[in-house]
C-alpha positions in Angstrom: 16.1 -33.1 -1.1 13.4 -33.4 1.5 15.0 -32.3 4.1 16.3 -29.3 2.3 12.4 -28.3 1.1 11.3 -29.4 5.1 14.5 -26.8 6.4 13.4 -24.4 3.6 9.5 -24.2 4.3 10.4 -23.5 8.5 12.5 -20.8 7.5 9.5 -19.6 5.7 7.3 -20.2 8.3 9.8 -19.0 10.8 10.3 -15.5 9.0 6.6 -15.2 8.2 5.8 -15.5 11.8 8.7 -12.3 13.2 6.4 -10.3 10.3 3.0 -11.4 11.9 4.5 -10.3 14.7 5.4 -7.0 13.7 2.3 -6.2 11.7 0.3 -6.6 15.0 2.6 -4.7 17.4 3.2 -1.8 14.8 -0.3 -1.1 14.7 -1.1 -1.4 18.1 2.0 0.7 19.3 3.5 2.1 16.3 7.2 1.4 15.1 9.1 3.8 16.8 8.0 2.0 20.1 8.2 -1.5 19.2 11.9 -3.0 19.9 13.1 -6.5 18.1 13.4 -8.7 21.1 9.7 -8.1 21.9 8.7 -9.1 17.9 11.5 -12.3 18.7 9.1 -12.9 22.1 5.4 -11.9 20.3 6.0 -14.2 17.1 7.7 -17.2 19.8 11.4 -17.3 18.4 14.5 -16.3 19.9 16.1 -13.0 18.6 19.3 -14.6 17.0 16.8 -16.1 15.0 15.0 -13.4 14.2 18.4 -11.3 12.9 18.6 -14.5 10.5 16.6 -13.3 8.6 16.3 -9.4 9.2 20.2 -7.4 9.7 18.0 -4.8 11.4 14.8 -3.3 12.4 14.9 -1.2 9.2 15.0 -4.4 6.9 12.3 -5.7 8.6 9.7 -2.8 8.6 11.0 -2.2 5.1 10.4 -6.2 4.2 7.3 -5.8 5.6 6.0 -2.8 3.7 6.8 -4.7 1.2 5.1 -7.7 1.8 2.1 -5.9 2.6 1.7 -3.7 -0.2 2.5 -7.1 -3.1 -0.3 -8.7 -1.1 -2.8 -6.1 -1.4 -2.4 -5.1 -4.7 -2.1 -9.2 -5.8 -5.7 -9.3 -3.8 -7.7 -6.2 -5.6 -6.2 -7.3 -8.3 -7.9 -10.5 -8.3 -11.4 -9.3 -7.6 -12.3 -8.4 -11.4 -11.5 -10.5 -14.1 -9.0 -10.1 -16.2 -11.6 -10.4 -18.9 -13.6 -7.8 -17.6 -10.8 -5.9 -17.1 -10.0 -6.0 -20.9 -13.5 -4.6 -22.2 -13.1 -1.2 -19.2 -12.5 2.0 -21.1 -9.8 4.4 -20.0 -11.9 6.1 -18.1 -13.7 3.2 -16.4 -10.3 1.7 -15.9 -9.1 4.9 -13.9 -12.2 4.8 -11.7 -10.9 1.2 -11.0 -7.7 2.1 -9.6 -9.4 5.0 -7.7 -11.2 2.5 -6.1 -8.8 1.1 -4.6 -8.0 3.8 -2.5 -11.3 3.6 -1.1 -10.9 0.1 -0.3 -8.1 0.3 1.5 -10.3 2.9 3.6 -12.8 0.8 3.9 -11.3 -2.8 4.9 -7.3 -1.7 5.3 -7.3 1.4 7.7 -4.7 -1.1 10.1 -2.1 -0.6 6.9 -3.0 2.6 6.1 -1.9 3.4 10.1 1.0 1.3 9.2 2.2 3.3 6.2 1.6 6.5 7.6 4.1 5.4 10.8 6.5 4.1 8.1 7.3 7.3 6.5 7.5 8.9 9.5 10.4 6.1 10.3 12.1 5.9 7.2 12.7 9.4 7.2 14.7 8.9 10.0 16.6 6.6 9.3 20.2 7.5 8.4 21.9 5.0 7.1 22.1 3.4 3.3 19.0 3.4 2.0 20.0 0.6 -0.3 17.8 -1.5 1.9 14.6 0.2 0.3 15.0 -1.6 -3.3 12.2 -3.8 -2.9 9.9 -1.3 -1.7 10.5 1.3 -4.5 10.4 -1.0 -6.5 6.7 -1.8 -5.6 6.4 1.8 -5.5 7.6 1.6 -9.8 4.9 -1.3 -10.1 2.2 1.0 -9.5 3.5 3.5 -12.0 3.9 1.0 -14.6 0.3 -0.4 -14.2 -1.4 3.0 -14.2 0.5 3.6 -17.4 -1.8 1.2 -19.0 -4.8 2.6 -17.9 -3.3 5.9 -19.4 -2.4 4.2 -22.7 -5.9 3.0 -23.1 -8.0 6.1 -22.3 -5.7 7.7 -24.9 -6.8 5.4 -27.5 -10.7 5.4 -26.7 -10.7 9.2 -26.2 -12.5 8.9 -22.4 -9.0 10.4 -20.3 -8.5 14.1 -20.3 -4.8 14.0 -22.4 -3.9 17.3 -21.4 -2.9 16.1 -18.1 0.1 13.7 -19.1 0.4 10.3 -17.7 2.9 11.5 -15.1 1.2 14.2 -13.3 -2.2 12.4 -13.6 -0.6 9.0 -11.7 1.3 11.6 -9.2 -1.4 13.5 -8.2 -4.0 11.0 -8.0 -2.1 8.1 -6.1 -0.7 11.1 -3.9 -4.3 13.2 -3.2 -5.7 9.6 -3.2 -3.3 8.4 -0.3 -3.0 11.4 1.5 -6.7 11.6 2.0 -8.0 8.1 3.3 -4.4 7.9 5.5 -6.0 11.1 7.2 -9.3 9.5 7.8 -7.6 6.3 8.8 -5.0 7.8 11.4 -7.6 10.6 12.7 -5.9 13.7 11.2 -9.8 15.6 9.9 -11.5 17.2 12.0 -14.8 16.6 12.9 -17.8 19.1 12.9 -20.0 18.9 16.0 -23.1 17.5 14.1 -20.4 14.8 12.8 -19.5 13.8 9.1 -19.2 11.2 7.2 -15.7 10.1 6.1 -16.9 7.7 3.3 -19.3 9.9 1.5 -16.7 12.5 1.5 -14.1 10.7 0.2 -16.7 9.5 -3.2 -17.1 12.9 -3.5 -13.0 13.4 -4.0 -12.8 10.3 -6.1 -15.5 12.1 -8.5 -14.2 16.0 -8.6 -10.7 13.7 -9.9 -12.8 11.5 -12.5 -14.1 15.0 -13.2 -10.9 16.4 -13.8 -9.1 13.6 -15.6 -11.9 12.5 -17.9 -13.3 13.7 -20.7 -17.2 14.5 -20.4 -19.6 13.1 -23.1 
């Protein structure tokens, strides 16, 4: 049995390291560029080891979006309570998960660069897209936890009900997204006397609160 757990826990180790790997050189060269033999030579394993674990490049970018995305979310997660969490009305509950975005702005722009490339790849990628389960259904996790913060500003009155639950999670996660990828990647441009990405940014977090709350 301790052999098997010992075998186990290097495999672990041993796949963990081909996504360290990939992480580092997707973000310094972008996916398109970056082959599999040189993730098998960055992360120190051979590349029949490497399609151990990963049938293609596809699986892995796709395994590692994953990854990265269950991380993040377990991590922001964590930072209030789940007490606190409990006593947040709707509407202080939305500007929680609007947050977020701004977060990843903030201290994430290296995945933000990374998600942007992904798209860009998986929409050229022709074959079964069975491979993109896991993802989506990360993707569906998102929906179902904004459904609560919808649920609740229904029942204290503070959310702005005559946007349903559906276009209000698709237009915020999507505006949200779109926006600090831009300023991530470098797609705004920049006046000559310069701006401030993180000001304007608050200021779209507050014309949505704005439009999805109910004023006092």
């Amino acid at each position: 049995m301790r052999n098997k757990e010992k075998d186990a826990a290097q495999m672990a180790a041993k796949r963990q390291a081909f996504l360290d790997a990939a992480f580092e050189l997707f973000t310094e060269k972008g996916i398109e560029a970056v082959s599999l033999d040189s993730i098998a030579q960055k992360s120190g394993f051979g590349i029949a080891t490497l399609y151990r674990h990963f049938t293609n490049k596809a699986s892995l970018v796709v395994d590692l979006a994953t990854q990265k995305w269950e991380d993040y979310i377990r991590g922001y997660d964590s930072t209030v309570s789940r007490e606190n969490k409990a006593h947040m009305t709707g509407a202080e509950y939305l500007r929680y998960y609007l947050d977020s975005f701004l977060d990843l702005y903030r201290n994430h722009r290296e995945m933000l660069r990374f998600n942007y490339d992904l798209n860009s790849f998986l929409r050229r990628q022709e074959q079964d897209r069975g491979y993109l389960k896991p993802y989506l259904l990360v993707v569906d996790g998102l929906g179902e936890a904004f459904h609560e913060v919808y649920e609740r500003g229904v029942r204290d009155g503070t959310l702005n009900t005559d946007i349903s639950e559906t276009t209000m999670f698709s237009s915020s996660f999507h505006i949200m997204l779109a926006a600090v990828t831009r300023y991530a990647v470098g797609l705004v441009y920049i006046l000559e006397q310069g701006s401030d990405p993180e000001t304007e940014l608050v200021m779209l977090e507050k014309l949505l609160l704005k439009e999805y709350t109910r004023q006092p």
